[in-house]
C-alpha positions in Angstrom: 0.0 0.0 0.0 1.1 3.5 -0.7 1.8 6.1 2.2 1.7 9.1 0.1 -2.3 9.8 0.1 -3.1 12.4 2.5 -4.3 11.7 5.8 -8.0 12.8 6.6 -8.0 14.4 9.5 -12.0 15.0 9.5 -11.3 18.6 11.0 -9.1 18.0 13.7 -6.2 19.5 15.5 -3.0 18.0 16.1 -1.0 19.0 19.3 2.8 17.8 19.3 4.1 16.8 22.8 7.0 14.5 24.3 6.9 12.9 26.8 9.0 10.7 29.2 8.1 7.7 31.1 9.5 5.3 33.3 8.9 1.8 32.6 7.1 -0.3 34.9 8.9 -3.9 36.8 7.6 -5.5 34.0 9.5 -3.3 31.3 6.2 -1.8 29.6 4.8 1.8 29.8 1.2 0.4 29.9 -0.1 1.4 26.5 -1.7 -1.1 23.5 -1.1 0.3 20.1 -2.9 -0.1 16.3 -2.6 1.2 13.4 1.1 1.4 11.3 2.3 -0.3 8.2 1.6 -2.1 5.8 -1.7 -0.2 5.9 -2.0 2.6 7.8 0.2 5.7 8.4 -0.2 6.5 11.9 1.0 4.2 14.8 -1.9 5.2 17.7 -2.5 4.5 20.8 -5.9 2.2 21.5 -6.2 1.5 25.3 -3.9 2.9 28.3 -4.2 0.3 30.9 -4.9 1.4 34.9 -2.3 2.0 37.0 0.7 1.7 34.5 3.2 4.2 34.0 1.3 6.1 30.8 -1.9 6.2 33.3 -0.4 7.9 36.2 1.1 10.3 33.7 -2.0 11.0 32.4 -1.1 12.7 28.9 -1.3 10.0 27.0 -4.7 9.2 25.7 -6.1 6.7 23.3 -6.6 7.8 19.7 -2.6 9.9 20.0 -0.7 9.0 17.3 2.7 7.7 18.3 4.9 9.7 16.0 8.4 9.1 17.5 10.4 6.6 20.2 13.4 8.3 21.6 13.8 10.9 18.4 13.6 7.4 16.4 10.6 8.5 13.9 8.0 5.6 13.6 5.6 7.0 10.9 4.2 4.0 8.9 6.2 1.6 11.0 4.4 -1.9 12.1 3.4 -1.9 15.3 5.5 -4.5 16.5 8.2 -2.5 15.4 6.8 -0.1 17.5 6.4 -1.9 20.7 9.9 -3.9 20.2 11.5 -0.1 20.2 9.6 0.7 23.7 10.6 -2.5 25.0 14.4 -2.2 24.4 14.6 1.3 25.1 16.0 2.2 28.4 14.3 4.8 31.1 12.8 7.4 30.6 11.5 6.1 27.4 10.9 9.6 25.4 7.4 9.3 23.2 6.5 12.3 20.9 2.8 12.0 20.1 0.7 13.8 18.4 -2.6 14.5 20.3 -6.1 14.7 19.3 -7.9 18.1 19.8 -10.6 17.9 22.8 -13.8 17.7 21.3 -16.0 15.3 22.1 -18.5 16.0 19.9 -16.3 14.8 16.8 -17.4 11.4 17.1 -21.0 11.6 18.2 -22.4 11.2 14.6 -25.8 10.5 13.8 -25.0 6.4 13.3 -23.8 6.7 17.4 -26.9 9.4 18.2 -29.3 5.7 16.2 -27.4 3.3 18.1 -28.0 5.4 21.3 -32.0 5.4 20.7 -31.7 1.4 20.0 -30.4 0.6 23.3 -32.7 2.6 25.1 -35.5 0.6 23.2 -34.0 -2.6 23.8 -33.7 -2.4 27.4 -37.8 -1.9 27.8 -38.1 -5.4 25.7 -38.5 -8.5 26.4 -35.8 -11.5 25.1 -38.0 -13.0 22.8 -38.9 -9.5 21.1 -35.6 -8.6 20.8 -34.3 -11.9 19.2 -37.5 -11.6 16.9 -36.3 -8.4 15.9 -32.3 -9.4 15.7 -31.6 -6.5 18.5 -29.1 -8.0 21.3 -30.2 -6.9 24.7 -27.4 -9.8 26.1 -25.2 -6.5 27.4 -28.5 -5.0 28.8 -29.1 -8.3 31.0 -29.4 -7.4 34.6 -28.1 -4.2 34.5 -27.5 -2.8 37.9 -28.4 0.4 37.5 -31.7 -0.3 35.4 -32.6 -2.5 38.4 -31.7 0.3 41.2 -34.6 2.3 38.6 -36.6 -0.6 39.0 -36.7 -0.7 42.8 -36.9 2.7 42.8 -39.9 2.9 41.5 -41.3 -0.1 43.3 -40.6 1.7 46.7 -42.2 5.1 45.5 -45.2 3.2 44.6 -45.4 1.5 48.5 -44.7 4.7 50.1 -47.7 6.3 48.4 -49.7 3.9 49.6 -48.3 4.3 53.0 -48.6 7.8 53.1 -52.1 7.3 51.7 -53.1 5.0 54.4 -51.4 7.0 57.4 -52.7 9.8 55.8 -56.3 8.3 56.6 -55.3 7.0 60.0 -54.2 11.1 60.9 -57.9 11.9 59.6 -59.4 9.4 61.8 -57.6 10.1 64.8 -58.1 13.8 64.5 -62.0 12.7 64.3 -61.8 10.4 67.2 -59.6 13.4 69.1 -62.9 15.9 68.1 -65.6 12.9 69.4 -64.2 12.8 72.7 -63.1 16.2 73.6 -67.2 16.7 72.2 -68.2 13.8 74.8 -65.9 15.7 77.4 -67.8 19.0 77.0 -71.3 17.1 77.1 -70.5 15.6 80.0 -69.1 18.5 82.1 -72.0 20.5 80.9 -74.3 17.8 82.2 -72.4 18.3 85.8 -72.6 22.0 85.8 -76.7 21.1 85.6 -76.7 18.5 88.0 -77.5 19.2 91.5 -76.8 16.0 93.1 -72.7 16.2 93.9 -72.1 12.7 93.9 -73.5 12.8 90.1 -71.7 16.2 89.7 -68.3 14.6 90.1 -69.0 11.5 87.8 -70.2 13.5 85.1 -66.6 15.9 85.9 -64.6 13.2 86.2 -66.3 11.3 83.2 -65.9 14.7 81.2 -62.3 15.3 82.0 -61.2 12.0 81.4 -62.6 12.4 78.0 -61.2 15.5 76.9 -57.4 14.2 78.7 -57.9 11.1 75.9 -58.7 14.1 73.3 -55.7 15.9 74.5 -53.6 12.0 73.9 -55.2 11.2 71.0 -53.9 14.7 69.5 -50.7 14.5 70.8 -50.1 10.9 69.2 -51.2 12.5 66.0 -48.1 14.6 66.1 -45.6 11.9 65.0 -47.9 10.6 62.2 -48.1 13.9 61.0 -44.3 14.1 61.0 -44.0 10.8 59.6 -46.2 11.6 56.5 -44.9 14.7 55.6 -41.6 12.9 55.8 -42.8 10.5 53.5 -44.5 13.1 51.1 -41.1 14.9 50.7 -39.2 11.7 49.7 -41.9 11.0 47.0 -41.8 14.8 45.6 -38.1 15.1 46.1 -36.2 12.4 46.6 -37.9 10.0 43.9 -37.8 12.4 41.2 -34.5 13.7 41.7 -33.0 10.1 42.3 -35.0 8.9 38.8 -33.6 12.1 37.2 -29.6 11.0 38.4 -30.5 7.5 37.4 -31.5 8.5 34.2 -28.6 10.3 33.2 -26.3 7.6 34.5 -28.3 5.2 31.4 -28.3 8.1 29.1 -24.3 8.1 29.4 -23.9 4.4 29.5 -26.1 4.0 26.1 -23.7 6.3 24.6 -21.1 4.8 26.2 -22.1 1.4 24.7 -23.1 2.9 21.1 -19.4 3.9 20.9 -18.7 0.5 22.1 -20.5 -0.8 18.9 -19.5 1.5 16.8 -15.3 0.6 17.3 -16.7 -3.2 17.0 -18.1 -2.3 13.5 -14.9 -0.3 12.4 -12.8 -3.2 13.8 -14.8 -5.6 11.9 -14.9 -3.8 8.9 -10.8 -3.2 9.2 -10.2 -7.1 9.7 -12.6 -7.7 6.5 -10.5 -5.6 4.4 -7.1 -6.8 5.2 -8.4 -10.5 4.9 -9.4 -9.9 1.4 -6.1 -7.5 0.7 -8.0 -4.5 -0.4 -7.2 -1.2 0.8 -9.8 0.6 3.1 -9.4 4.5 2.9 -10.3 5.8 6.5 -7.1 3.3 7.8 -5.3 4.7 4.7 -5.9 8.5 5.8 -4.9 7.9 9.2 -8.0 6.1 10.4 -9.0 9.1 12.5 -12.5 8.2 12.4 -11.9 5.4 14.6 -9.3 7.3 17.0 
């Protein structure tokens, strides 16, 4: 394949940096790299693996092109080549990349914004719908997070009937509080009538006792009260704005995955071409799409 067609940067900057790292027990700076000869131009970087050298650094990021090891250039070199010059090269191993520009939005084209509004349609199927319809929901499988929504939902739905229900048992109470604190006046105003003093002090005592169970009744009220309105706020507040976090926490991992996809298609597409020995031109421009 020739390396003279132009690479295709689809409208993105290039930032030129070295850097120096310090290889790891194991000899390795803690980066995978694709891309190089025979087919494409640019040596990049595809994964940076956790807690390895190029990690902690933190400058290195996937899609940089590798551009030179130790001033040795490596533009359109395999990349074994690549990774056999890292390996014999002594600390600090000095890497000039070239970096991709910061925009996110580069990549979210409307094939990623399609595969975004699949996923969320698969999640609400059932298997058999899905296989009916050849849509995978295998990755959506007991999601975590889709069954935290789940139980959310499940709770706010018993703690409206709870607050429903103690919200009747505050009405009743407050009646019951009203009928005897009623029954207390009747009977006190029957003992300011009566004459007899022996029937004058049962009817008092009757009546007082009645409006001190009035005065209980209201005071055991309280609590309820405080529990309901408790209850009310975690439904208006709590629910909602816990849904709402939830919810972006899908949104992002359905992009997340649609990306995911996306690279599987381009890598598939890639492994087609070379099998079959024909040139492919976004790996022949640089394959930026993909980085």
């Amino acid at each position: 394949m020739s390396m003279e067609i132009e690479e295709d940067r689809l409208g993105m900057r290039i930032q030129s940096e070295t850097i120096e790292l310090t290889k790891d027990e194991k000899g390795v700076v803690g980066i995978s790299i694709g891309g190089g000869g025979p087919y494409c131009p640019c040596v990049y970087v595809v994964q940076v693996f956790d807690k390895s050298p190029a990690y902690r650094d933190g400058r290195i990021r996937c899609g940089d092109e590798i551009v030179a090891i130790n001033g040795i250039t490596v533009k359109g070199e395999r990349k074994s080549a690549v990774a056999q010059l890292i390996q014999v090269s002594l600390n600090p191993v000095k890497i000039t990349i070239n970096k991709l520009d910061d925009v996110n939005t580069k990549g979210k084209t409307l094939d990623i914004l399609i595969k975004k509004a699949k996923h969320k349609v698969v999640e609400f199927m059932d298997q058999d719908s899905a296989d009916a319809l050849g849509l995978s929901r295998a990755i959506l499988t007991n999601d975590p997070l889709a069954e935290k929504e789940k139980i959310l939902e499940e709770n706010a739905e018993f703690y409206r009937h709870l607050v429903a229900y103690f919200g009747d048992m505050f009405q009743y109470q407050q009646k019951i509080a009203e009928c005897q604190k009623e029954f207390g006046s009747i009977f006190c105003d029957l003992a300011a009538h009566e004459k007899q003093q022996t029937a004058n002090e049962a009817f008092s005592a009757f009546g007082d006792k009645h409006r001190m169970i009035s005065k209980k009744q209201s005071e055991s009220a309280i609590p309820l009260q405080k529990m309901v309105s408790d209850l009310q706020v975690y439904i208006d507040h709590v629910v909602p704005d816990t849904r709402l976090t939830i919810k972006k926490y899908l949104d992002v991992k359905y992009e997340y995955l649609s990306y995911c996809l996306k690279l599987k298609e381009l890598d598939d597409e890639e492994v087609e071409f070379i099998a079959i020995q024909e040139p492919l031109y976004r790996v022949e421009t640089g394959n930026y799409e993909y980085r």
